[in-house]
C-alpha positions in Angstrom: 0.0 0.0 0.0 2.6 2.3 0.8 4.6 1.6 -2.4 1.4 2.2 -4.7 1.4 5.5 -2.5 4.8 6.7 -3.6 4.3 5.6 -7.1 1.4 8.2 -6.9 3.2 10.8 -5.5 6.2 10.4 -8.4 3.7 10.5 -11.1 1.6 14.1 -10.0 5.7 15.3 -9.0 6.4 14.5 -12.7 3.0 15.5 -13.9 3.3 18.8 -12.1 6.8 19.4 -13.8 5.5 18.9 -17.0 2.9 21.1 -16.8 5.6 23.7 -15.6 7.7 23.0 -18.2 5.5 23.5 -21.0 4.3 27.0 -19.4 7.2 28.4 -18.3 10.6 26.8 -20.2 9.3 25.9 -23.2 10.1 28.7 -26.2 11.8 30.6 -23.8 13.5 32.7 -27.0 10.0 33.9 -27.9 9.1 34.7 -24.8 12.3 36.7 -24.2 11.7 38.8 -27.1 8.1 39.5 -26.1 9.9 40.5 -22.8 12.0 42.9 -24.5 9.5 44.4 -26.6 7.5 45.2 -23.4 10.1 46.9 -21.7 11.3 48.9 -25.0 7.9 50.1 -25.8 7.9 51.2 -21.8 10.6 53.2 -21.9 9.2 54.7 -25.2 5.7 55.8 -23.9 7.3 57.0 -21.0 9.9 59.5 -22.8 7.4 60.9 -24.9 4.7 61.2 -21.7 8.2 63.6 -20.3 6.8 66.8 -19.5 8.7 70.1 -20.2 9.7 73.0 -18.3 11.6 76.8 -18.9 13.8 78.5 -16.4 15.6 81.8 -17.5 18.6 82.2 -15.1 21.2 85.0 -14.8 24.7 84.9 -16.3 27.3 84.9 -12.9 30.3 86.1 -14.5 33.2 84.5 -12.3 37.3 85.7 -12.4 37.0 88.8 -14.7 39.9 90.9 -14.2 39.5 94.3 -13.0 41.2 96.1 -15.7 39.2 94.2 -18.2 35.7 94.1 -19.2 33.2 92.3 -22.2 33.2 94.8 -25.2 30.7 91.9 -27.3 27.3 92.0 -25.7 26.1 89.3 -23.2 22.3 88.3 -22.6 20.9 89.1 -19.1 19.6 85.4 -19.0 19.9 82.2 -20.4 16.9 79.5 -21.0 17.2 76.5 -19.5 15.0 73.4 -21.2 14.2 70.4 -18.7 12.3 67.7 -19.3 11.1 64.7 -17.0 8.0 63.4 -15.4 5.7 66.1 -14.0 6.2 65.2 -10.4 9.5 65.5 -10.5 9.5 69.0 -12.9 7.6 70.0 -10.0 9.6 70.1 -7.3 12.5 71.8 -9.3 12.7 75.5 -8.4 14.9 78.1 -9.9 17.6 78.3 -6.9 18.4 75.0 -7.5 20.1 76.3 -10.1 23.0 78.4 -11.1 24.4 79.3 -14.3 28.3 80.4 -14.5 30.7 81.6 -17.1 34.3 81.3 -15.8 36.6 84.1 -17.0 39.8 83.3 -14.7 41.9 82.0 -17.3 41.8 85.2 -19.1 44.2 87.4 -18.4 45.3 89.4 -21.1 43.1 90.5 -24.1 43.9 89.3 -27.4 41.7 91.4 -29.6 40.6 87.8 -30.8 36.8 86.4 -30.0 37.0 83.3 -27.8 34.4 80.7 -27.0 33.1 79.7 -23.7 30.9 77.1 -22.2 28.4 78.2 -19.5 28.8 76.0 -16.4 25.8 75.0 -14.4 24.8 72.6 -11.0 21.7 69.9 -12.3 19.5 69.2 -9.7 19.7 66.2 -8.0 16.8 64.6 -8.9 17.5 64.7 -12.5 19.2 61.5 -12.8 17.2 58.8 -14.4 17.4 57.9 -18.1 13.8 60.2 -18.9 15.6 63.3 -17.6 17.2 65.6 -19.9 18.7 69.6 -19.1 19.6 71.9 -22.3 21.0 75.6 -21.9 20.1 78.0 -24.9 23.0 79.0 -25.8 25.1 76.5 -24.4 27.9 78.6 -25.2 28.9 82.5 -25.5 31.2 84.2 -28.4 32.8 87.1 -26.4 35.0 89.9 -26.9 37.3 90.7 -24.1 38.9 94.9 -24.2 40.7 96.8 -21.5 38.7 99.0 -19.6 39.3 103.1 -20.1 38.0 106.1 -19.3 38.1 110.2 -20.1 35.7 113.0 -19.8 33.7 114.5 -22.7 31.1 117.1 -23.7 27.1 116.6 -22.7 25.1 118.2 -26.0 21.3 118.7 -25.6 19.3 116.6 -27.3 16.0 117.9 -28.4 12.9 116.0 -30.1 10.3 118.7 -32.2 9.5 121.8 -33.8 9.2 124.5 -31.5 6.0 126.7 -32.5 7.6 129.2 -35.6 6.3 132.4 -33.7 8.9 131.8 -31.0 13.0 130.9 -31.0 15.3 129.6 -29.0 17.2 131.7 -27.9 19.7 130.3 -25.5 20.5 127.1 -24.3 22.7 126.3 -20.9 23.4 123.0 -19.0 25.5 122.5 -15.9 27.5 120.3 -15.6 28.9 120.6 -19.4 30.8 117.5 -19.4 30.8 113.8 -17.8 33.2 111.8 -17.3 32.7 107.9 -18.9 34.4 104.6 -18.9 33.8 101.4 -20.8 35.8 99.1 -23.2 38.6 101.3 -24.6 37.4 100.2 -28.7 34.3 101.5 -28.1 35.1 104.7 -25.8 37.8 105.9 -28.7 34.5 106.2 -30.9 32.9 108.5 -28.6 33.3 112.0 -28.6 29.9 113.1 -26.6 27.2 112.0 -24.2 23.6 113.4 -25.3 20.4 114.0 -22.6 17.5 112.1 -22.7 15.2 114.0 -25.5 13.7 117.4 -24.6 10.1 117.9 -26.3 10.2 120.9 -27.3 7.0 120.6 -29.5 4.6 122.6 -27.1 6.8 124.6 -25.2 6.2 128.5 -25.4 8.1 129.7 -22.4 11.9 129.2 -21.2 12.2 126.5 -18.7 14.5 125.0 -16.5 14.9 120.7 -16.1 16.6 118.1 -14.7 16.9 115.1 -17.4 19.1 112.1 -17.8 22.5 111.4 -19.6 21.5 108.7 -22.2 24.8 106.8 -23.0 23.2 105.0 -25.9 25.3 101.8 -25.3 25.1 99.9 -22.2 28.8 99.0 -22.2 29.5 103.0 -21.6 29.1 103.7 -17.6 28.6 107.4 -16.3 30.9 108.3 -14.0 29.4 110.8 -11.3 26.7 112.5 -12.5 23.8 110.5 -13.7 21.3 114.0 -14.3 22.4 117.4 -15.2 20.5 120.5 -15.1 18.9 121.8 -18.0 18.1 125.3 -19.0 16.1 126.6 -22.3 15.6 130.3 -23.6 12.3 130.5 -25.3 11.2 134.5 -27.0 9.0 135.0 -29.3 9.6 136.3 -32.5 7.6 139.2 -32.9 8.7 140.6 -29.7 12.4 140.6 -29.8 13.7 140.1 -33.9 11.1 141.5 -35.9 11.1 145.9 -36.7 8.2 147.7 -38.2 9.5 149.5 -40.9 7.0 153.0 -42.3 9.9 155.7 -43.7 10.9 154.7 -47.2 13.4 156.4 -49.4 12.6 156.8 -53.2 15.5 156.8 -55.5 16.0 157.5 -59.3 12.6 158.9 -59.3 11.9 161.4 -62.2 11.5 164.9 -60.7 7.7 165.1 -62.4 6.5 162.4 -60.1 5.6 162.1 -56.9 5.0 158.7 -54.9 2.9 157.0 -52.1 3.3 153.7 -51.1 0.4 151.7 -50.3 1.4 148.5 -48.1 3.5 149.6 -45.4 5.0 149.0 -43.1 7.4 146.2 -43.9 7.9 143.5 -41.4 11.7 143.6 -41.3 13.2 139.7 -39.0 16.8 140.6 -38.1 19.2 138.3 -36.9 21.0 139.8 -33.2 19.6 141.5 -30.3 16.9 144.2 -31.9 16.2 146.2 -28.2 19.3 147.6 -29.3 18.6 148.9 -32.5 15.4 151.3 -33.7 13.4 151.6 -36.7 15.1 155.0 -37.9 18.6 153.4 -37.6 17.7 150.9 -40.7 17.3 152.6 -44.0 15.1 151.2 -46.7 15.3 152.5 -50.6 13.2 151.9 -53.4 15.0 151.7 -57.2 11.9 154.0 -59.2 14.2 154.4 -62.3 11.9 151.8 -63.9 8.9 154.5 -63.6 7.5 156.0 -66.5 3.8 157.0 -65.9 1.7 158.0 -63.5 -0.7 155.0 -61.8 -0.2 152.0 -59.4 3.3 149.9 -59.8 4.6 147.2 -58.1 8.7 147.3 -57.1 10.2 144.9 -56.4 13.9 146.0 -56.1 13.9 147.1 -52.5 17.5 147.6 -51.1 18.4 148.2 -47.3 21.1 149.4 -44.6 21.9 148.5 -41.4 24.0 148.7 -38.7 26.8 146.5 -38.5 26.3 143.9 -36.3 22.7 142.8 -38.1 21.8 140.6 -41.2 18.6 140.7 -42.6 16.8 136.9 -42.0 13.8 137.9 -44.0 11.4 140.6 -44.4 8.0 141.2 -45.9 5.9 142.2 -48.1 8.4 140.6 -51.0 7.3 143.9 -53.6 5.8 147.4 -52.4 2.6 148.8 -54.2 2.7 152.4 -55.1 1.1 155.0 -56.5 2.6 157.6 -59.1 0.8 160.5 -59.7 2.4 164.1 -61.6 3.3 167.4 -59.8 1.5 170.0 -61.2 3.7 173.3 -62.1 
């Protein structure tokens, strides 16, 4: 009995193997490949199901000499590309990391651009095979030049037409010069700092202002002053340039004629300070040796003197109407 027992036992033992064998060992190549293709087509769906993420980070410019600066210009940030799984782009926050450029090799400047690669920390838990971290650029192209400096002239820099009954008459700033510094192949081609534009458009009266120097390149650094003060003459026209003109001379006109003009006076724009001069000082002829007859004429050929010192900007009317009548005996 307990032989026919045993001989059970060996036959479910071998029974049982069987059935293993033909489950579990049997193709095994096959089934390795299906393996395989599982865990390929895992890793695929799970790099594409990567989620993406932007950082823009400062430049830290490390070992830069003191005597020399960057004359090529630099971005204020770089972007920074990540991409894992959301979770973990989550808990990634911009002080985790820090974007270098390491000047300390450079010493001396070449005139030649050289290439540098930005340095920069990745976060700790970047490190399985989905994660991925790409700086745009990953590189800079810079221009290295000895820093220099040197005073120069502020000119006032304006923006409009002021209104053509007034002028300007004087313009003053304080202080007239600033002193700059910057890469020395850029500061030789600079000869001036202008101000921030002045609208001038509406303005009828002088004025006094504070405005900014505007450098116009942001490698050139003010030294000192940052503002100047500011001051505009504004007159008007018709109150300090401009002479009424009535007295007229008549030359080369025959003795039988007599002559009254008819559009007077003439509007006489002088260049120079005209409170100092009066109308009788200037003297303005008419050529009549074109006259012949009695009636209304038109001359044009009007000549006039004036006191040194003064030039005539313009004057109006262009021809003076007169009439010619005969002097009875």
């Amino acid at each position: 009995m307990r032989t026919i027992n045993h001989r059970d036992k060996v036959i479910r033992h071998q029974k049982n193997y069987e059935t293993f064998k033909s489950k579990f060992l049997s193709d095994i190549p096959t089934k390795l490949i299906c393996f395989l293709i599982a865990a390929v087509m895992y890793i695929i769906v799970s790099f594409y199901q990567r989620s993406e993420k932007i950082i823009y980070k400062p430049i830290s410019i490390l070992g830069l000499k003191n005597t020399i600066t960057i004359a090529s210009t630099v971005p204020d940030k770089v972007a920074i590309k990540i991409r894992d799984r959301k979770k973990v782009l989550d808990a990634i926050t911009d002080d985790m990391i820090k974007v270098e450029l390491d000047l300390t090799e450079y010493t001396q400047v070449t005139g030649e651009k050289i290439s540098v690669n930005f340095k920069y920390d990745t976060p700790s838990n970047l490190k399985s095979i989905f994660s991925s971290m790409t700086l745009y650029p990953e590189k800079l192209d810079i221009q290295l030049d000895y820093i220099k400096e040197k005073s120069v002239p502020i000119v006032i820099s304006t923006l409009g037409d002021i209104n053509t009954k007034f002028m300007i008459k004087e313009k003053r700033l304080f202080p007239s010069e600033v002193r700059i510094q910057g890469p020395s192949t850029i500061l030789n081609t600079i000869d001036h700092i202008e101000t921030e534009k002045i609208n001038l458009a509406d303005e009828t009266k002088s004025f006094e202002r504070i405005v900014k120097l505007d450098p116009k390149n942001s490698k050139i650094k003010l030294l000192g002053n940052q503002e100047i003060n500011v001051f505009i003459e504004i007159t008007e026209k018709n109150s300090s340039n401009i002479l009424k003109i009535n007295n007229i001379v008549y030359t080369k006109l025959s003795p039988k004629f007599r002559i009254i003009a008819e559009n007077l006076p003439i509007s006489l724009s002088l260049s120079g300070n005209v409170k100092n001069i009066s109308p009788e000082e200037i003297v303005v002829s008419l050529d009549c040796s074109n006259i012949k007859n009695r009636g209304y004429h038109s001359v044009q050929d009007i000549n006039f003197t004036l006191p040194s010192g003064y030039n005539i900007e313009s004057y109006s009317p262009k021809s003076i109407i007169v009439y010619v009548s005969e002097i009875d005996n």
